[in-house]
C-alpha beads as a LAMMPS data file, in Angstrom:
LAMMPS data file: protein, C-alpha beads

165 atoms
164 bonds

1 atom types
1 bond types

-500.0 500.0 xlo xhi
-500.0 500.0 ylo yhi
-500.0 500.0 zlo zhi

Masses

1 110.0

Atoms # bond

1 1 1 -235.798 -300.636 -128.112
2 1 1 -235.614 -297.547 -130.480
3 1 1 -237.301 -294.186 -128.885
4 1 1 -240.763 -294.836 -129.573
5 1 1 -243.138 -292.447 -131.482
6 1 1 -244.744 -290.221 -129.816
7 1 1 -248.868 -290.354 -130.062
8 1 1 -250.400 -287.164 -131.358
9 1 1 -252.347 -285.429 -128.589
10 1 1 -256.044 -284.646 -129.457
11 1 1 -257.686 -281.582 -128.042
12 1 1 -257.070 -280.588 -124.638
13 1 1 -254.364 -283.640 -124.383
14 1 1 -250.626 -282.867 -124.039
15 1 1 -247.346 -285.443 -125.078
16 1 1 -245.017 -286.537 -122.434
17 1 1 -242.676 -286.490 -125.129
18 1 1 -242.677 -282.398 -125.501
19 1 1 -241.884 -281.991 -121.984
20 1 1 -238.713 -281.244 -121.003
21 1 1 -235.616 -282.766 -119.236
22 1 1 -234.327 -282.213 -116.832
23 1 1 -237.940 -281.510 -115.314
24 1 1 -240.406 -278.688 -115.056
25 1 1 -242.428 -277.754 -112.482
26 1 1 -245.901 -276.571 -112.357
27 1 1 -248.949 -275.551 -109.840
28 1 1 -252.145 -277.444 -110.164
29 1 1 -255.150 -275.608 -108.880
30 1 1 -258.046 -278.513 -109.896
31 1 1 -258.721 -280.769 -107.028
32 1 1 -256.519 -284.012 -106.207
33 1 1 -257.357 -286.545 -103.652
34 1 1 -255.638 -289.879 -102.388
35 1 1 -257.528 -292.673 -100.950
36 1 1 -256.621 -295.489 -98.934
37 1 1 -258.533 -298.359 -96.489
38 1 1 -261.614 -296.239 -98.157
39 1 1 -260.422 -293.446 -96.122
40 1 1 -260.286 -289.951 -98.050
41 1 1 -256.406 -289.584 -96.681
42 1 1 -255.550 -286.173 -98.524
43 1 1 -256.916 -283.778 -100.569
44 1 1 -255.890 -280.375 -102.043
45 1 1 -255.777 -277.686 -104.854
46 1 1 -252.902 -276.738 -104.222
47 1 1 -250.394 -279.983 -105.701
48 1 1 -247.626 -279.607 -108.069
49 1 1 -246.941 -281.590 -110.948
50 1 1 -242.902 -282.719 -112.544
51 1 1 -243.230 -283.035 -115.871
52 1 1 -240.137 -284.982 -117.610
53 1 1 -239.664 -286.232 -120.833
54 1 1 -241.577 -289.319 -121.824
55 1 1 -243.128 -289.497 -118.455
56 1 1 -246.872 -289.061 -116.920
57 1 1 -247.111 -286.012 -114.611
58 1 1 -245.857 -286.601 -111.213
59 1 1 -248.008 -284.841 -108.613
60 1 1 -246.749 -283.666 -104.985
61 1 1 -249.358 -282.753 -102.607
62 1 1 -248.672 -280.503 -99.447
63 1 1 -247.948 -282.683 -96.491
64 1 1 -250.245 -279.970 -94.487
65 1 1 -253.127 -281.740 -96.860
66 1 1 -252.927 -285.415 -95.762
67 1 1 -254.567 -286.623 -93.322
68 1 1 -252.893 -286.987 -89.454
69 1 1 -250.748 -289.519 -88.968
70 1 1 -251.266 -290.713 -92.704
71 1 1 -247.599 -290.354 -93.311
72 1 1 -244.726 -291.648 -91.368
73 1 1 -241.154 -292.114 -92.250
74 1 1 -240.268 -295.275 -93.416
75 1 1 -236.565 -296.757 -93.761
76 1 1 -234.893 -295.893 -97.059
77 1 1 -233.866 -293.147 -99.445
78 1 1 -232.818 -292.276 -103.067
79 1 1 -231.167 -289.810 -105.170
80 1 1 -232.123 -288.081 -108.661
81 1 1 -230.233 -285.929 -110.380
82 1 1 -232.235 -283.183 -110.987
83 1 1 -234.350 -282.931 -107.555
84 1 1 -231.782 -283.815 -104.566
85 1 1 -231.979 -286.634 -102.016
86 1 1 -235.429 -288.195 -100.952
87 1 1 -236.764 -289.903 -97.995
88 1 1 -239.533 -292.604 -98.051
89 1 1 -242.656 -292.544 -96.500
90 1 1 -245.545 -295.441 -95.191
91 1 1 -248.992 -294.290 -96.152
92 1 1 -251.716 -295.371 -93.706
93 1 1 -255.603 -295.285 -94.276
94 1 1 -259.081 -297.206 -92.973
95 1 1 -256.478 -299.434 -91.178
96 1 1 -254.157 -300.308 -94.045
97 1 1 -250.551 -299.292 -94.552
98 1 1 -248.701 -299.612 -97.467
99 1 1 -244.687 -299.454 -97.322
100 1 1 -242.299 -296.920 -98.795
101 1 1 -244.876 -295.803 -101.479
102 1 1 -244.662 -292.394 -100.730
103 1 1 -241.583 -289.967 -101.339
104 1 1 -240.723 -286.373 -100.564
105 1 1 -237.383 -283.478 -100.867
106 1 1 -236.641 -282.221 -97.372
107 1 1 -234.394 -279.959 -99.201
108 1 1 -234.550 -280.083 -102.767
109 1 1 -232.170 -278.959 -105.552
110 1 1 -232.286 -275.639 -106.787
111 1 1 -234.884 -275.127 -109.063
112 1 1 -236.988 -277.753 -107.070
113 1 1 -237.406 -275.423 -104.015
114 1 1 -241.700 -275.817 -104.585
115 1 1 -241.306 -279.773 -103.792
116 1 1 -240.566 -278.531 -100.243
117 1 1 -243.180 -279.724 -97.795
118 1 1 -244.869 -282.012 -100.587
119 1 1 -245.501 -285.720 -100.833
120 1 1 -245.774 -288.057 -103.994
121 1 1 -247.545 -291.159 -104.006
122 1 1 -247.426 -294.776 -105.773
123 1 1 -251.120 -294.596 -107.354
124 1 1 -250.762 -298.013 -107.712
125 1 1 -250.269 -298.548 -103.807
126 1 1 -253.604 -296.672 -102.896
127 1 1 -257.417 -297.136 -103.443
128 1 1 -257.541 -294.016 -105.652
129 1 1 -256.025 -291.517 -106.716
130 1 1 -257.926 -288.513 -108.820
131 1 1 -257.266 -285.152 -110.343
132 1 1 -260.481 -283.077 -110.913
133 1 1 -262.026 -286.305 -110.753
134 1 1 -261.313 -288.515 -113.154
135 1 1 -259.345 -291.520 -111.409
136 1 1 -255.664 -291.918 -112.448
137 1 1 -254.069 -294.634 -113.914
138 1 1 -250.760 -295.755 -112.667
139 1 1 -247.613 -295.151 -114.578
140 1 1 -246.339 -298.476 -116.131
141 1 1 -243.641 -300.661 -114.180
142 1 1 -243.070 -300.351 -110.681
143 1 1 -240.286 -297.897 -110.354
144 1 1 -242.196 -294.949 -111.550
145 1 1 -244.442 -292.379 -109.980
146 1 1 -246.557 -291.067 -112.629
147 1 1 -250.132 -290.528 -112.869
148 1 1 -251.573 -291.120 -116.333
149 1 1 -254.797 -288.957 -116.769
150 1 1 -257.087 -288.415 -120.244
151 1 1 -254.864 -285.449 -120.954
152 1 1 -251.543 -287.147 -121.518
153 1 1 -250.805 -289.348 -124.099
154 1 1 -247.412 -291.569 -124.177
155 1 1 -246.730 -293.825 -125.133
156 1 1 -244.657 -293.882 -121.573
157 1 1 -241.764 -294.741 -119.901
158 1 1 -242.643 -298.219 -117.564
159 1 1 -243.692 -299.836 -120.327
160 1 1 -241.609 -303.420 -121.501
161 1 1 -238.303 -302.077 -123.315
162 1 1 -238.588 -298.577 -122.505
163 1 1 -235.251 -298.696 -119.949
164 1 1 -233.106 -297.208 -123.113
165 1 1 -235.238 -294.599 -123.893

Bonds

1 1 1 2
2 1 2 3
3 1 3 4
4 1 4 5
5 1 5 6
6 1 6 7
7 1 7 8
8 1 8 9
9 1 9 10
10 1 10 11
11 1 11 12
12 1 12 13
13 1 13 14
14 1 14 15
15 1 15 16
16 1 16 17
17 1 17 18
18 1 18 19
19 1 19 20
20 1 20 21
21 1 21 22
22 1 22 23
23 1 23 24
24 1 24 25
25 1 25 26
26 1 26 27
27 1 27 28
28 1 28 29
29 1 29 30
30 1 30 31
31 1 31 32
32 1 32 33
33 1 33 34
34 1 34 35
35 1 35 36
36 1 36 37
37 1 37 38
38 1 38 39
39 1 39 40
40 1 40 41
41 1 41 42
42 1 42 43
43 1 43 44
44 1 44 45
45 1 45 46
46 1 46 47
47 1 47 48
48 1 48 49
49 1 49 50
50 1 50 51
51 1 51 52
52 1 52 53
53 1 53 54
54 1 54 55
55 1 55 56
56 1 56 57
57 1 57 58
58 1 58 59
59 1 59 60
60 1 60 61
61 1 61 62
62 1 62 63
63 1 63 64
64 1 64 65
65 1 65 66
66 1 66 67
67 1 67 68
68 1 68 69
69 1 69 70
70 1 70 71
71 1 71 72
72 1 72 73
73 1 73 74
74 1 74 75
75 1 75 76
76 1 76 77
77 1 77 78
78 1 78 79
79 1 79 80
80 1 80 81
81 1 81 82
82 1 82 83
83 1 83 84
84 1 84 85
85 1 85 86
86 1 86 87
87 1 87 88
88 1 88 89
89 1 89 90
90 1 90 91
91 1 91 92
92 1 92 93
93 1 93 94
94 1 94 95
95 1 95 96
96 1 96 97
97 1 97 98
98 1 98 99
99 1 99 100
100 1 100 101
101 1 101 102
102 1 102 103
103 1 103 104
104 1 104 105
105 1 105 106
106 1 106 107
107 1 107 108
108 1 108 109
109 1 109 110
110 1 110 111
111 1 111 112
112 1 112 113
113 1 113 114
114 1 114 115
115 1 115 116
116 1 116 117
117 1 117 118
118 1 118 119
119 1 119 120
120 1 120 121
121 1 121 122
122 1 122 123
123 1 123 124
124 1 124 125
125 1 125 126
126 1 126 127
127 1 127 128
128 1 128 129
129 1 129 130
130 1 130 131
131 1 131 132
132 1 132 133
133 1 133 134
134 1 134 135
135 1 135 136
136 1 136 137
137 1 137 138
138 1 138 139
139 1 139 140
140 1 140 141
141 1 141 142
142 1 142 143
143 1 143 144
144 1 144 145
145 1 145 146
146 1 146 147
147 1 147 148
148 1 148 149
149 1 149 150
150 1 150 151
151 1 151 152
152 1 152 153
153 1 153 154
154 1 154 155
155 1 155 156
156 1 156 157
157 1 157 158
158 1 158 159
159 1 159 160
160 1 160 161
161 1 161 162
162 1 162 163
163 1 163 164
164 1 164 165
């Protein structure tokens, strides 16, 4: 599939096609919350989002903000080549627990040192997941971690044919 053309944001609405690769980082002050089993698991202003070409935000919340004994390692790991090695996580809530969907950089590359001591989550795997309260919409596919929000616009990576792009 050709690279795909980019929608033109509206007001207040950013592209995931002009951010940059490899990756930025940036602080997100609004308020973001995870739920899961109905439970209110983790919430913070104090995330972090990766932005990356053609790809919804990725937000990483401070593990201080989740709920005890909502995380717990999980077998498996996985490398990219901008942030370092990462190490899986279950998520547990209101009696539920959802495998793996949930990812963090003991020790990330430089230039990813604020992904220390944060956690990413599958939206797709939880109840809900919100930033300043409008519920997110999980990035396309199933291998991505994205959170698609009513300031993005895509069209995004996930979607059928987008593997080339």
């Amino acid at each position: 599939m050709p690279r795909p053309r980019p929608e033109t944001p509206g007001t207040g609405q950013e592209s995931v096609w002009d951010y940059p690769r490899p990756p930025r980082v940036e602080r997100v002050t609004a308020p973001v919350t995870i739920r899961l089993g109905g439970q209110l698991i983790a919430l913070t202003r104090d995330a972090v989002r990766v932005l990356e070409t053609s790809h919804p935000p990725v937000y990483y919340l401070p593990i201080a903000d989740f709920s005890t004994g909502s995380l717990v390692d999980a077998d498996g790991s996985s490398f990219c080549e901008f942030k370092g090695a990462a190490r899986y996580l279950d998520v547990r809530g209101g009696g539920e627990v959802r495998s793996a969907c949930a990812w963090n950089y003991p020790q990330p590359a430089p230039g990813f040192e604020p992904l220390r001591d944060r956690v990413a989550v599958y939206a797709q795997q939880m109840d809900e997941c919100t930033v300043d309260g409008e519920i997110v919409t999980p990035q396309p596919g199933g291998f991505y971690g994205g959170w698609i929000t009513g300031s993005v616009v895509g069209p995004f990576k996930g979607i059928p044919g987008s593997m080339g792009w």
